[in-house]
C-alpha positions in Angstrom: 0.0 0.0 0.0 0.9 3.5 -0.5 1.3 6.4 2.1 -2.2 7.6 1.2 -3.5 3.9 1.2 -2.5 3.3 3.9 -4.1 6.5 6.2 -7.6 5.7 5.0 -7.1 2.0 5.4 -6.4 2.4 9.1 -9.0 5.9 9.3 -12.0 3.4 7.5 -10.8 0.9 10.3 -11.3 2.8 12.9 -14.4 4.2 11.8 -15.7 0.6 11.3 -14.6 -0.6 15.1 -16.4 2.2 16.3 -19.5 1.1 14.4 -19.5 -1.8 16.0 -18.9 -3.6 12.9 -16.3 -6.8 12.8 -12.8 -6.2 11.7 -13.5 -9.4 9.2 -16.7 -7.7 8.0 -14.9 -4.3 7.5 -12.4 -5.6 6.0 -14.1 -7.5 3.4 -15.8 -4.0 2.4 -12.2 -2.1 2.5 -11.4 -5.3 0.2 -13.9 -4.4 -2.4 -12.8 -0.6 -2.6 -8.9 -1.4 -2.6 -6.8 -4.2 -4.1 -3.0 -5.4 -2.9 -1.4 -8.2 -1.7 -1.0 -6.7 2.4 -5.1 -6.0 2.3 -5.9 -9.6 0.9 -3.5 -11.6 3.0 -4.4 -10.2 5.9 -8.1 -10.7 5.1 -7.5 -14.4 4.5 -6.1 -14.7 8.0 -8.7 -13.1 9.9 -11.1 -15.1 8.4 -9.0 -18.7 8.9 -9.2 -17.3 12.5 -5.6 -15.7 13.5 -5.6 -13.2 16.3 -5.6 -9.7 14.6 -2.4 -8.8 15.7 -0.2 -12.1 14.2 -2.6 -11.5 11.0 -0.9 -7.9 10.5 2.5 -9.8 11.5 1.7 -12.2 8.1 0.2 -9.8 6.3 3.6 -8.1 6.1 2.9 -5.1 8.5 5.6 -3.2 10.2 6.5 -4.5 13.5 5.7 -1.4 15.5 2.3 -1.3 13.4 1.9 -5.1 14.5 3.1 -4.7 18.3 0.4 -2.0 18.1 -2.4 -3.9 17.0 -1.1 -6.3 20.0 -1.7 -3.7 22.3 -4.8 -2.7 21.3 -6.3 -6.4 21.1 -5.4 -6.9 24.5 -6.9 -3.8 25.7 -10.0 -3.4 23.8 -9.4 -0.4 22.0 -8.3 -1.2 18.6 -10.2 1.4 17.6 -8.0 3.6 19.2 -4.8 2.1 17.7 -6.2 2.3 14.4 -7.0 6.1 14.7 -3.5 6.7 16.3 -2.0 4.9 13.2 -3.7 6.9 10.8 -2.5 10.1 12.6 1.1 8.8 12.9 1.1 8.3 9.4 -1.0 11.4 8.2 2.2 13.6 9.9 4.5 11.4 8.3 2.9 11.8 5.1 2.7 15.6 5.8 6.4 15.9 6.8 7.5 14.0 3.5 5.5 16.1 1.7 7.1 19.7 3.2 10.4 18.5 3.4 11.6 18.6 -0.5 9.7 22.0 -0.8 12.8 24.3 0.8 14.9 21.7 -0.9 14.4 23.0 -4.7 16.0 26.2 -3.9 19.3 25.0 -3.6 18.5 22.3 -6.0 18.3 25.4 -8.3 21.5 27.3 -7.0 24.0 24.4 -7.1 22.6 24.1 -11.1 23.5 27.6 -11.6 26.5 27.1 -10.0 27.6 24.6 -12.3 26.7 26.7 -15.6 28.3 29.9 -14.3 31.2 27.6 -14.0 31.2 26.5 -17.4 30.4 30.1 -18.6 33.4 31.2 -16.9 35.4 27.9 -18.2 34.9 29.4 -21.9 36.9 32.5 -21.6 39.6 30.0 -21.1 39.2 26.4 -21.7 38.1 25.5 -25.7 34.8 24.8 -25.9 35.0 20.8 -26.4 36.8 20.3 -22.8 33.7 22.9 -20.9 31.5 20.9 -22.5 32.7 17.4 -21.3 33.5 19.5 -17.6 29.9 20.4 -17.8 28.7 16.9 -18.5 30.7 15.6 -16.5 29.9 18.0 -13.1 26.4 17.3 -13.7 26.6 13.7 -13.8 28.5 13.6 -10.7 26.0 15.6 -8.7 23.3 12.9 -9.8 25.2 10.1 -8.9 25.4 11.5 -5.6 22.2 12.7 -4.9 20.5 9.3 -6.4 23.5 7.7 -4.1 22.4 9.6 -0.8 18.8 9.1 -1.6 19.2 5.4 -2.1 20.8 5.2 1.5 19.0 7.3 3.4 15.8 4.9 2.0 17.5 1.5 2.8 19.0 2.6 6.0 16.0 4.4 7.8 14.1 1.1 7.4 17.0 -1.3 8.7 17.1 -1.9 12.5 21.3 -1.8 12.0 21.1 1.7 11.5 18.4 3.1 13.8 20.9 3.4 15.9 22.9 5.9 13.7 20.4 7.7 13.1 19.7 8.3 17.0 22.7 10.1 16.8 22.1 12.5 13.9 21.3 15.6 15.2 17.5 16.8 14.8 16.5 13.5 12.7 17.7 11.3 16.1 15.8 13.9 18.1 12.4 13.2 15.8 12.9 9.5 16.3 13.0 9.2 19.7 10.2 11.4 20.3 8.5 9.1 17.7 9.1 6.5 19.7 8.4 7.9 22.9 4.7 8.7 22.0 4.5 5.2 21.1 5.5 4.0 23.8 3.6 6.3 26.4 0.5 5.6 23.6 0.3 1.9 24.5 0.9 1.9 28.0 -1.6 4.2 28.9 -4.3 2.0 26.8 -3.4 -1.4 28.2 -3.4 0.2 31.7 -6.4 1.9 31.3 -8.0 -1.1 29.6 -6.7 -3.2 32.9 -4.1 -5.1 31.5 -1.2 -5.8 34.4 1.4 -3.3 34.6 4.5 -5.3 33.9 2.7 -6.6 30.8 1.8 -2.9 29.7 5.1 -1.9 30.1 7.1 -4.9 27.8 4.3 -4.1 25.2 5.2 -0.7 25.1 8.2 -1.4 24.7 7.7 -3.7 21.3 5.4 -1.1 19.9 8.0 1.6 20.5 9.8 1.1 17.4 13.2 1.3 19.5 16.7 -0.4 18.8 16.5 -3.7 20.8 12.9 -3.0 22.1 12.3 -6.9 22.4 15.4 -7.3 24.7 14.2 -3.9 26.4 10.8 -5.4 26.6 12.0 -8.6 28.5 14.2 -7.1 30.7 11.6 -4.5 31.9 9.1 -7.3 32.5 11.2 -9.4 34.6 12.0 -6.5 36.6 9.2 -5.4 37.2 8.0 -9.0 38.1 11.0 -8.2 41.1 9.1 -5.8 42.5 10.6 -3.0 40.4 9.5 0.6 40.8 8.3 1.4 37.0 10.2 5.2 38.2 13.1 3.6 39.0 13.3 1.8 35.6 12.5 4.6 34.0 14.7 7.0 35.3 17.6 4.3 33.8 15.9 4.0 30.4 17.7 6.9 28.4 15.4 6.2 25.6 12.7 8.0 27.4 12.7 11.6 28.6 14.2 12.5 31.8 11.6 14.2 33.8 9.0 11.3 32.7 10.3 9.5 36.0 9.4 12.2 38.3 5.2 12.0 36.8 5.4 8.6 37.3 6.5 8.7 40.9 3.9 10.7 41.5 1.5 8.8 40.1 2.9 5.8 42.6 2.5 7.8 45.4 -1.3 8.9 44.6 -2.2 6.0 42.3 -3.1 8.2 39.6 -1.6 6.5 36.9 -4.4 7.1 34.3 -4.3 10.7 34.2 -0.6 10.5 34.9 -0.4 8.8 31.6 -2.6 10.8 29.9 -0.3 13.8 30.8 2.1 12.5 29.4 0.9 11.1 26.2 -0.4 14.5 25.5 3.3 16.0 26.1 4.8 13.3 24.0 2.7 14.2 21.1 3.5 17.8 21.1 7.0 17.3 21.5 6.7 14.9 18.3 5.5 17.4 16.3 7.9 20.2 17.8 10.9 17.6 16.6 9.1 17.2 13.5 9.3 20.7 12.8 12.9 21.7 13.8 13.6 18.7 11.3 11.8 20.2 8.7 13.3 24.3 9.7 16.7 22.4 9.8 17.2 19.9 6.5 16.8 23.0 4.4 19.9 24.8 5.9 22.4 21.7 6.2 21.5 21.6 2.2 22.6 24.7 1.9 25.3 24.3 3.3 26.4 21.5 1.3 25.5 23.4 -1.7 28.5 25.8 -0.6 30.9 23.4 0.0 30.6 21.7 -3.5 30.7 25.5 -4.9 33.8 26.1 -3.2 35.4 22.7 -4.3 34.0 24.1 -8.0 35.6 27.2 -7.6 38.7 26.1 -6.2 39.0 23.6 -9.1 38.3 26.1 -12.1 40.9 28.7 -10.2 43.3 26.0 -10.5 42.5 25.0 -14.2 42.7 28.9 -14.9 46.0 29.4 -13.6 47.8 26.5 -14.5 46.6 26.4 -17.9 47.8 29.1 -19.5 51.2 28.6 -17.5 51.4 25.1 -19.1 50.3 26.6 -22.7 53.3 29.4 -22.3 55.5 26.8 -21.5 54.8 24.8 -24.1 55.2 27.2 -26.6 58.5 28.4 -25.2 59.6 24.6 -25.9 58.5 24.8 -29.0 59.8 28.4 -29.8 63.2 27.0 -28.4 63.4 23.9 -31.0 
């Protein structure tokens, strides 16, 4: 499924659950207004009798979209997960859509770059040679970009480098606050839905989308089974913010852990779309950057060519003067 696709396939689910209509029954309608291989296989399941979540999981899913299903089995409220799914991917949608916008300036500069270059190379170079430099300049910048786009696609999907790009400035920054409002997401509806609080926890952490969330996941839930202050663990777990453990010990003292949740779901959503943004403000202005330094190496290069050039032409007709 595409982007698109995929928002009203999870809206039209939630409106369905909150009919009161089966997920096999609404499925077999989304069926008849959609076609692809995810939407059929995942029908077929259903109806053989799998449990919603492991039908995602062979219908070919994502694992956090699958770990979120989970989670919203368990506590009743898939309608809930489905709308939350269709947000998540509505901003995502909306973010890849903004993001090549501020792009196209510099897009446009680094061309110009290159022919005020070449304009520059024919008041010196003959006109074959600025033409094969021209070609040549161009190509490079394609390769590179359709190099660096290549990837940036194959890497942001591979759990190997999640983990790198936690440690890009900005895009790490969107990740984990991503992953965060996942994580607070599905805790607060399992608890809420009465689901134990150990078990909440680990499935929060498999929705979360995190580097090594299973392992995460199975260490939080034997701790916890040790009689483990959730603050306490939390206050260790760097993935999540810092001040989250001081809510949370509230909540223990005053058994407010619903609306201690709440709380902080609501803050981990704004602070998504906060990192969203400064992602968006910021990609534009690291291009530009790099559109300078390939100007400069430009630059520097024709400076070169124009000064040793003619030195090597003078030289060479003094040689030939001389013979």
């Amino acid at each position: 499924m595409t982007l698109r696709q995929r928002i009203r396939f999870y809206q039209q689910l939630a409106l369905f659950m909150r009919a009161g209509l089966p997920i096999r029954a609404g499925l077999e309608r989304l069926k008849e207004r959609a076609s692809g291989q995810e939407l059929a296989l995942l029908s077929e399941k259903i109806n053989a009798g799998e449990k919603i979540g492991d039908a995602f999981a062979a219908a070919g899913f994502l694992p956090f979209e699958c770990h979120l299903v989970v989670a919203g089995e368990r506590s009743a409220h898939l309608d809930t997960i489905f709308q939350h799914l269709s947000e998540y991917w509505s901003r995502e949608l909306a973010m890849r859509q903004a993001l090549p916008r501020p792009l196209y300036y510099p897009i446009i500069v680094m061309h110009l770059v290159v022919l005020i270059l070449a304009l520059v190379e024919f008041l010196t170079i003959p006109t074959p040679v600025v033409i094969v430099n021209l070609i040549e300049r161009l190509a490079t910048l394609y390769a590179l970009g359709f190099i660096i786009y290549t990837v940036v696609r194959v890497s942001w999907s591979s759990p190997l480098m999640r983990g790198f790009w936690l440690r890009v400035p900005f895009i790490g920054g969107s990740l984990r606050t991503t992953y965060a409002y996942r994580w607070i997401t599905v805790l607060r509806l399992e608890f809420g839905a009465g689901v134990s609080l150990y078990r909440a926890v680990g499935d929060a952490w498999r929705a979360s989308g995190y580097v090594d969330c299973d392992r995460l996941a199975e260490e939080a839930e034997q701790a916890m089974l040790a009689k483990a202050d959730l603050s306490t663990l939390v206050r260790q777990w760097k993935q999540l913010p810092r001040d989250w453990s001081d809510f949370i010990v509230t909540a223990e003292i005053s058994g407010a852990f619903d609306e201690t949740f709440k709380q902080l779901e609501i803050e981990a959503a704004e602070a998504w779309s906060l990192a969203q943004k400064q992602m968006a403000d910021w990609l534009p202005k690291i291009a530009y950057f790099i559109v300078l330094l390939i100007a400069a190496y430009f630059v520097t290069r024709l400076m070169y060519q124009v000064e040793i050039v003619p030195i090597m032409n003078a030289e060479n007709a003094i040689d030939n003067a001389g013979r």
